[in-house]
N, C-alpha and C positions, 0 to 999 in steps of 0.2 A: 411163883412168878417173879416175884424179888430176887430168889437166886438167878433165875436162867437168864434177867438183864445183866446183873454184876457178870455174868459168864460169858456175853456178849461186848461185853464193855470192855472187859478184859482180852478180847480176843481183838479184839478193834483197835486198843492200844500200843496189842504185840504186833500184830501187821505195823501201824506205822514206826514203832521202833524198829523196827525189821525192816522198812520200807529204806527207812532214812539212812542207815548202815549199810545199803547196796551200792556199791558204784557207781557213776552212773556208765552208759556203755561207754562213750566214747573215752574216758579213763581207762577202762578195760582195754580197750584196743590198744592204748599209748601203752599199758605195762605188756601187754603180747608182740607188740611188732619188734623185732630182732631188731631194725636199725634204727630205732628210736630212744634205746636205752638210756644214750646220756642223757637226754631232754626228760626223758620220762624221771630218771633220780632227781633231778633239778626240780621237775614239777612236783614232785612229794612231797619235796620241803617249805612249798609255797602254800599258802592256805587261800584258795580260790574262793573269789566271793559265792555267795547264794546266787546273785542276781543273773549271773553268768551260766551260773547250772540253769536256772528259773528257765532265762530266756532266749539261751540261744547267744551263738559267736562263731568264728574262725580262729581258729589255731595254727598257727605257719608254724610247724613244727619240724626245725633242723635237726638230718639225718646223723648219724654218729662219724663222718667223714668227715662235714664241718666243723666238727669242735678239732678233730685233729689236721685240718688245710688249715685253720684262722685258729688262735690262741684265744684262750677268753681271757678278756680282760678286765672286767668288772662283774667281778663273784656276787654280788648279790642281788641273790633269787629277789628280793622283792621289785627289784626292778627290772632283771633280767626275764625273766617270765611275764609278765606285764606284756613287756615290749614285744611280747610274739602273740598276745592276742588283743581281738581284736571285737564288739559288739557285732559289728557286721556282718552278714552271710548270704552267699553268690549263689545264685543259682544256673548261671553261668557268665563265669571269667572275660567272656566278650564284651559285657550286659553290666559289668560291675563299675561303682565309681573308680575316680583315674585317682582319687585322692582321699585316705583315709587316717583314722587315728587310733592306735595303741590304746590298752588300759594305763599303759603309763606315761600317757600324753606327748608319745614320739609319733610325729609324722609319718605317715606311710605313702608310696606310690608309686602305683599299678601300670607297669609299663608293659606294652604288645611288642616283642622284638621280631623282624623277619630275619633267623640265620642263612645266611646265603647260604651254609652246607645242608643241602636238604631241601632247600629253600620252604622250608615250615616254620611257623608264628612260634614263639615263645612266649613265656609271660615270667616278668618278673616283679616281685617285691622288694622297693627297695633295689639293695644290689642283688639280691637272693633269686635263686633261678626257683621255680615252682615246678616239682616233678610230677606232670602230671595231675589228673582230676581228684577231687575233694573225694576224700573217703566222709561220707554222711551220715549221721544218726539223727534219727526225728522221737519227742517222746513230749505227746500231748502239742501245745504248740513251738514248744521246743525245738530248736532245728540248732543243733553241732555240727561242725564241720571242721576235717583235717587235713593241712594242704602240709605234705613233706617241703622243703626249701632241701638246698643243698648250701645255706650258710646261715649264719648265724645274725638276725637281726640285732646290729649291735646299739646295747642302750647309751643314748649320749644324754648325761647327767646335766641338767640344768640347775644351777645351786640352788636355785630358787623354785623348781617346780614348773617354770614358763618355758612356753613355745614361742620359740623366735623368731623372728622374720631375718633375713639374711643381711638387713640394713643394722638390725638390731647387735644380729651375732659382731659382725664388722669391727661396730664403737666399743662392744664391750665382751672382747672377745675372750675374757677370765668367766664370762658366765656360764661356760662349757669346762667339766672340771678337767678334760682329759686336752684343751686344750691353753694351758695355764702355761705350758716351758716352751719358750721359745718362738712365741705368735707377737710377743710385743708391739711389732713394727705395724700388725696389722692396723694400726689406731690411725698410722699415717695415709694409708689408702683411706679410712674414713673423713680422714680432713678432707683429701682431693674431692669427694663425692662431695661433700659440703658446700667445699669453695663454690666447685663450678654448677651448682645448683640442680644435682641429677640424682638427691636420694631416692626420688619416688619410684626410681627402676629396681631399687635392692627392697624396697620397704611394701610395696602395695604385694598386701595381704591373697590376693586372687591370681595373682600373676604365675605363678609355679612354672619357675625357670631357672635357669641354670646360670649358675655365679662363679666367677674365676678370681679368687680374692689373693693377692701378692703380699705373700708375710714381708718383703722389702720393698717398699716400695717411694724409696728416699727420694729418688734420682731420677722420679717419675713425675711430667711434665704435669701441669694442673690444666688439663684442655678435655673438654664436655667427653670430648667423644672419645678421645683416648680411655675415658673412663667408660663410656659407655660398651664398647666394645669388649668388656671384661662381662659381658650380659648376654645369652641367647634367650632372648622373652619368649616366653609361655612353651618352653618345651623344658618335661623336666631329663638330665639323662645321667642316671649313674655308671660309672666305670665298664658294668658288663652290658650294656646300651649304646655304648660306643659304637659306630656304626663308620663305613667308610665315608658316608653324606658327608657332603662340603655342608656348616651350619653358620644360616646368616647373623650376625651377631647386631647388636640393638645400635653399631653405630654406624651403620650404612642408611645414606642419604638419598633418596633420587629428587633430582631438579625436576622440577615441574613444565619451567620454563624453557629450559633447554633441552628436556625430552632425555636426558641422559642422567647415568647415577656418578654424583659427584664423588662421592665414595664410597667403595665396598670392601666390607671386611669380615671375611671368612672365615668361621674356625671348623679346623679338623683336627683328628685323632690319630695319635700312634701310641706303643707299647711297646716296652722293652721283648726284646725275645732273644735269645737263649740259642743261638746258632750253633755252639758245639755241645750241645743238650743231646744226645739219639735219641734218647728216649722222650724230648719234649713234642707235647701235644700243643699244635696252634691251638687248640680249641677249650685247651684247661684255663683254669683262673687262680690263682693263688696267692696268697700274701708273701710281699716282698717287690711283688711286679713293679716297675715303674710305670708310669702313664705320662703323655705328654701331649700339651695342646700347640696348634699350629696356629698363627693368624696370619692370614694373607689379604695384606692391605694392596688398593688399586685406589690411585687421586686421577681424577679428572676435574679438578678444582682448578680458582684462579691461582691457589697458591702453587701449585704443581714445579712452576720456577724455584721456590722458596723453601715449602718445607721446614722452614723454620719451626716451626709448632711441634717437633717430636714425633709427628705419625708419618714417617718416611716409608713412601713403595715399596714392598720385597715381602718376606715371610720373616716372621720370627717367630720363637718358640721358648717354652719354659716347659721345665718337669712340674708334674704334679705331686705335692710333698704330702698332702693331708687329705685325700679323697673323700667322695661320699656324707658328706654331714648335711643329716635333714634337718630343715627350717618350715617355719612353717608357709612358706610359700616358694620354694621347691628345696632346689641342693646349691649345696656349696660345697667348692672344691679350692683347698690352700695351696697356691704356686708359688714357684721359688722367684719369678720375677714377674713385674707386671709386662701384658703381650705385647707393648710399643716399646721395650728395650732393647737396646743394640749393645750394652753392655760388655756382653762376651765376647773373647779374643778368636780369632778362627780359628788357633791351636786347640781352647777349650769349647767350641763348638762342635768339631769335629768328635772329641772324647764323648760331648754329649750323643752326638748323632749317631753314632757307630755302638752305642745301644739297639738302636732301635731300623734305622736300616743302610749302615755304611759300615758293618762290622769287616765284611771284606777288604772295601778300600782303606780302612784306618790300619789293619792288620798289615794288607802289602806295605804300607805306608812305612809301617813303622820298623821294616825290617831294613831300611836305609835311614838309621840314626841321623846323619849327616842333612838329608833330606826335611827326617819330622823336625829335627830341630831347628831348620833354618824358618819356618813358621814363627819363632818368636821373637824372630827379630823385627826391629820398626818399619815402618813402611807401610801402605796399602798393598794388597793382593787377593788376587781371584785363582779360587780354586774350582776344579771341574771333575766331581767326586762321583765316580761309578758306582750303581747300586749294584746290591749282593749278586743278580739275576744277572747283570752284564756279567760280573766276572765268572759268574758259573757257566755261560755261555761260551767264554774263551782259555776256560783254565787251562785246560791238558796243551795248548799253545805258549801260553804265558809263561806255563811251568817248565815249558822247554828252553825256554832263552836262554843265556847266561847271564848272569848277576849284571853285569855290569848294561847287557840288552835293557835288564827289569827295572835299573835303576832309569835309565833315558827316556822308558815308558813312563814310571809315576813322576818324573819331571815334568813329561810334556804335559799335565795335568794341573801344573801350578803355575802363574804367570804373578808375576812380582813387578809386571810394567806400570797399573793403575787398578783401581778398583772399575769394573766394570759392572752398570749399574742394568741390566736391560731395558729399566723401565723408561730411563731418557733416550731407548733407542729410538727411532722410526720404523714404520713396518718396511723391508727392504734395505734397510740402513746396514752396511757391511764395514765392519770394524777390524783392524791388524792387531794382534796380541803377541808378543814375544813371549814363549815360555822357560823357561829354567833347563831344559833338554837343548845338547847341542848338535841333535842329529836331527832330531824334528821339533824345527827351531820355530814356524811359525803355527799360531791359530790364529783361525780367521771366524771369529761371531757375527753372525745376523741376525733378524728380526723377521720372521715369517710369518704371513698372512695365513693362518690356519681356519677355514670355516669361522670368518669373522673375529676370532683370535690371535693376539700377537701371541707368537710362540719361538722363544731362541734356539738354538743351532750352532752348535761348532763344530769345526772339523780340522784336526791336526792327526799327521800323521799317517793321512788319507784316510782319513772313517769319521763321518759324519756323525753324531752325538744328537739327540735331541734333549733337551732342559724339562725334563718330568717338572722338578722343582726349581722354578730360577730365580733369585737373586733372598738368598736366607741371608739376612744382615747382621753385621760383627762389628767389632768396634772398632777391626783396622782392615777391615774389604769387606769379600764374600762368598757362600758357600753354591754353586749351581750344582744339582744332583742330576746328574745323565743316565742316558742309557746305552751307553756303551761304554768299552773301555777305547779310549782315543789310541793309534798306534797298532792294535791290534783285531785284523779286521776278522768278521767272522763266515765273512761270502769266500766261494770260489772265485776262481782270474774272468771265469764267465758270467759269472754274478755279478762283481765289481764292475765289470764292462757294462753291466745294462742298467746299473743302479747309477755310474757318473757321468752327468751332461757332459764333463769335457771325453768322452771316450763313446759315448751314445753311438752316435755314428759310423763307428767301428764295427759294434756291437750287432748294427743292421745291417753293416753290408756281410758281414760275415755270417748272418743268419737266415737270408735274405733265401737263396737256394738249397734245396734240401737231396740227397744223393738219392739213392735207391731203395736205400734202408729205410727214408724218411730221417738222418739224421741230417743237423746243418754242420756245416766247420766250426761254429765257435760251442758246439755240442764238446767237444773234446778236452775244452778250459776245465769244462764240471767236475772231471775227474777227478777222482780223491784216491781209488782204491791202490793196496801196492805200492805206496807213499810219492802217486803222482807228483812229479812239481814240474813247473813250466817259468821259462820267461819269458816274458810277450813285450816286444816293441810297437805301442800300441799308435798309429797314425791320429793326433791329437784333431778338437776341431780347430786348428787351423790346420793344420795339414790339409783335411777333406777341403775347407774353406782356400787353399790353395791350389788345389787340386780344378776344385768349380771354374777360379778364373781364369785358368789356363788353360785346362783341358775340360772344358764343360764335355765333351760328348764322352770322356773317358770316365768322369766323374758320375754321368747316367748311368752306364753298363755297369759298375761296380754296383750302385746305389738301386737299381730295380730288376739288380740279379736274373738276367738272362743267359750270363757267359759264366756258369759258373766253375768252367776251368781257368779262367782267367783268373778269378777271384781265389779260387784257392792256391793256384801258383804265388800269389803275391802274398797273400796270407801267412802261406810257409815259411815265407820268407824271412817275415818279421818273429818268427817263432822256435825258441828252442828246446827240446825235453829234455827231460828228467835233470834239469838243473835248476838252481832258483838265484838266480846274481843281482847282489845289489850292486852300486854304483861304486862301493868300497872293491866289488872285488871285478867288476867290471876296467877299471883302472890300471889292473894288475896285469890288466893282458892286452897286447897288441894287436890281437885280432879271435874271431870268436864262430864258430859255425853254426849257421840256424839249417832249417829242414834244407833250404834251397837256396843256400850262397853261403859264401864267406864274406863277414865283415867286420872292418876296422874298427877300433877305438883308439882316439887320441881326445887328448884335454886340451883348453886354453883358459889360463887360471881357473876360476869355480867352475866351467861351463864343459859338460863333457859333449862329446859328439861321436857320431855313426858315422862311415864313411863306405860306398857301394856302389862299385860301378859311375866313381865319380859324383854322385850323389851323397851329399853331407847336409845328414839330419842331428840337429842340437833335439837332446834329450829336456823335455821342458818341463816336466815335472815328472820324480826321481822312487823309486822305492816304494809304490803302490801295493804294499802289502795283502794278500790274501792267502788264505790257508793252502791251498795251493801250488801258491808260487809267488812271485813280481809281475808287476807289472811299471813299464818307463815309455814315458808317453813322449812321442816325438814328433817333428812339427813337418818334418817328409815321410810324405809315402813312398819307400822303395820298388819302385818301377822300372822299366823302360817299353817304348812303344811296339817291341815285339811281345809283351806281354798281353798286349790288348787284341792282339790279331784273332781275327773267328776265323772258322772253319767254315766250309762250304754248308756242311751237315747242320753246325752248331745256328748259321743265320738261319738255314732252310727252319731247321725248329723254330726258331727264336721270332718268326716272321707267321708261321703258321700260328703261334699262342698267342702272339698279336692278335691276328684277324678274329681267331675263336673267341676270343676276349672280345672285340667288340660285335662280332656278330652277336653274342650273348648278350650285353647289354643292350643292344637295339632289339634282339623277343623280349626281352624286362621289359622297353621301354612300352612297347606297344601292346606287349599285355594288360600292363596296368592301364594304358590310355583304355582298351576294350574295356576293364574290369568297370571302371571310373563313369565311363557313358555309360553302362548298364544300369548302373549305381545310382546315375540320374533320371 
């Protein structure tokens, strides 16, 4: 009996030495999955607590991709492995706190991204995208769990072992060891917070938000909100979280009293991108990118005259030099300057900006030496900078001109008269701008009433521009980002005629009756194919407005198109094909044939004029560019009163469509009168 315990005992022993020598699974899995190998050598050399096998954790375990997109740069496993696990475990990623902690006491946090490609939820750690659902192991009450990342949660070393608050990191920014060269100045943004008495936005521990800390931050004004504005409370967002949302930042104010927000100040996102990349994916992430934050200040304060206080109307911007460091009440991100600087020269604004999205226009820019370089000289100036999307819209045009066309184009885009501020505009308010181009020598800026928003507008060259971004501030003007290229229009001679008030009118009488086909006359502008081009003598509004007070009955027939032989005879008139003539080369000839006359041209100084049949129309606005052709808007309509004559036929019609017209409206009327009594 004595033996057969000892043999018992002994076998109860070898189980548990055997027990304790097994793996446990979800180790097994890390040394079997193919893309987990580097993390898995890493984790062998780490000696994992009991507590952790005992009870249960999550593993964010980055795939072998990550170590080679992101370098590693703190080799040691006792900390580097720590920092990817975690006690906690999900039973679903919806459901899970927003905010957690490492074994090695790095902050973590749980962010839901919606990618608009797809438009499916993400989830990320940290900056670490999470692929997909927890591979699981349960054993007793034991619950493991493996979530692949596709980066590497990187460990930020505290000299001392603590979790900082971001007020914390600020003063004593050596207590992070990797950010010890080159952060010195941060200590100065720590005074300003001081001064003006607004630590408790970097310091309360619960708040988990998002900090924009300026490693220079010398030259930066000591005012609340200047500082505050470096603050989005209670959202935390790293780099790959980035999202197009305008994000209101902690120093926007609204009046109570006056029902309106005295100021607002917006931050957004951009990123460098990689325009002659082929092979770049919008959608990758990788080290080296740049990031850059936006702030879009708007006063409707008393000071609004003054401004003196450093937080001046417009957008400014800084790169993001030090990304993503967690604290322990959210992130911090190190910028090159604090966001209420105007610091930078427009010349190195532009360098900055053509990162990210004026890579186009910095490039045309810069292929007229003479041009980029006249930027550094003194003075204010306003620039009116095309994004990438304008010039891909008009390239195969632009790239036809000649040099010296392309040079007049990116002149007319630089105006060296004053800085032009939008925000001191009015809504309506129309401003003269003299630009650098001496063929298309003016812009003209306003202030439009956009669904309740002011929104600028320029137009030189005949192409209207709208201000995506208006008024990014520089330390000697400013940069407006448009949406077009000024100069180079991208509608047809029929397009242009219905898109400009002063030619509107044109536009209708010549669309007004429609032939047999169902086409109208100015249907024939549209053409592109077979390298159509046309010039069009377009009857301005004053012309029509000329036309009303003198010949009101001649001015109805044109305008509610009943005679539409009339209309197209005169139409022709004003039209020539398959030539495209500006005023340069207009000049050069003493006379010209359209479809249905011949007509003069002569000059008197600047002022050219049409001359037909005795009728002399001054050309009042010159070189109306369209892909198509020209357009030269003049202030007579080429007429005379046998043009207006009907035909016996043409009344008979035009009298019958009368009456059928309002016969119709009177069964309208008295239907609905029947429908309406019924009704009651």
């Amino acid at each position: 009996m004595h033996f057969l315990n000892l043999v018992i005992i002994s076998i109860l022993l070898f189980n548990k030495v055997s027990g304790d020598s097994i793996k446990p699974e979800f180790e097994q899995y890390l040394e079997d999955d193919p893309q987990l190998r580097q993390f898995t050598e890493l984790y062998k050399t780490y000696k994992i607590g009991a507590a952790f096998v005992a009870y249960g954790g999550a593993i964010f375990a980055p795939i072998d991709k990550a170590f080679d997109k992101k370098p590693l740069r703190n080799k040691n496993n006792d900390i580097l492995i720590p920092s990817q696990l975690t006690s906690k475990n999900f039973v679903d990623l919806r459901l899970a706190p927003k905010t957690l902690e490492t074994f090695a006491g790095l902050p973590l946090r749980l962010t839901k991204f919606l990618n608009p490609v797809g438009n499916a939820y993400e989830y990320y750690i940290n900056n670490a995208k999470i692929l997909g659902a927890a591979i699981e192991f349960r054993k007793g009450k034991a619950i493991h769990q493996v979530f692949k990342i596709d980066e590497l949660i990187e460990p930020v070393v505290y000299s001392d072992s603590r979790s900082l608050t971001a007020y914390e990191l600020i003063n004593e920014p050596t207590a992070i060891d990797e950010l010890r060269v080159g952060l010195h100045n941060v200590v100065t943004f720590g005074t300003r917070i001081n001064k003006t008495g607004e630590a408790h936005w970097f310091n309360d521990e619960h708040a988990h938000s998002t900090y924009f800390v300026p490693i220079d931050s010398l030259d930066m004004f000591a005012d609340s909100r200047i500082v505050r504005m470096h603050v989005i409370p209670n959202i935390t967002l790293f780099t790959r979280t980035f999202s197009n949302l305008s994000y209101v930042s902690a120093a926007t104010h609204y009046n109570l009293d006056r029902h309106q927000f005295d100021l607002c100040v917006n931050l957004t996102f951009d990123r460098e991108r990689f325009f002659n990349t082929y092979d770049y994916n919008e959608n990758d992430d990788y080290e080296g990118k740049k990031y850059y934050v936006k702030a879009h200040i708007e006063r409707h304060d008393d000071l609004i005259e003054k401004w003196s206080d450093g937080l001046i109307p417009g957008i400014t911007f800084s790169e993001i030099v030090l990304p993503n460091i967690p604290v322990k009440n959210g992130v911090v991100h190190f910028i090159k300057y604090p966001l209420a600087s105007t610091s930078l020269t427009v010349y190195d604004s532009l360098s900055e900006l053509s990162k990210i999205q004026l890579s186009r226009f910095y490039t045309f820019l810069r292929k007229y030496g003479e041009v980029y370089g006249s930027l550094v000289q003194p003075g204010q100036k306003t620039i009116f900078a095309f994004t990438n999307d304008a010039y891909d819209r008009v390239a195969y045009l632009l790239e036809s001109y000649n040099s010296t066309l392309q040079k007049e184009i990116i002149q007319l885009h630089i105006s060296k008269q004053f800085k032009l501020n939008s925000n001191e505009m009015r809504i309506g308010e129309f401003k003269n701008l003299e630009s650098d181009s001496r063929i298309y020598n003016d812009l003209h800026a306003t202030n439009e009433d956009i669904f309740n928003q002011s929104v600028l507008y320029v137009e030189g060259g005949n192409v209207k521009a709208r201000a995506i971004e208006a008024n990014i501030l520089c330390s000697d003007g400013n940069i407006n980002i448009i949406d077009r290229v000024l100069g180079v229009d991208y509608q047809t001679v029929m397009e242009k005629l219905q898109s400009d008030p002063f030619l509107w009118r044109t536009f209708n009488a010549s669309t007004m009756k429609r032939n047999v086909w169902g086409d109208t006359w100015a249907l024939k502008l549209n053409e592109t194919r077979n390298n159509a081009k046309f010039t069009f003598f377009a009857p301005s509004e004053n012309a029509w407005k000329n036309l009303k007070e003198n010949h009101p009955s001649y001015y109805k027939q044109l305008n509610e198109g009943f005679y539409m032989r009339n209309t197209i005879r005169i139409m022709d008139r004003h039209l020539i094909l398959n030539e495209a003539f500006s005023t340069e080369d207009l000049v050069k000839r003493n006379e010209i044939k359209t479809l249905t006359g011949e007509i003069k041209i002569y000059s008197e100084g600047a002022k050219i004029f049409l001359e037909w049949e005795g009728i002399h129309a001054h050309i009042e606005r010159s070189n109306i560019r369209a892909i198509n052709g020209i357009i030269h808007a003049i202030d007579k309509i080429l007429f005379k009163e046998t043009d207006m004559k009907v035909s016996e036929t043409e009344a008979r019609y035009s009298s019958s469509t009368i009456i059928s017209i309002n016969n119709l409206l009177i069964y309208l009327t008295v239907l609905i009168t029947i429908s309406y009594n019924r009704f009651i």
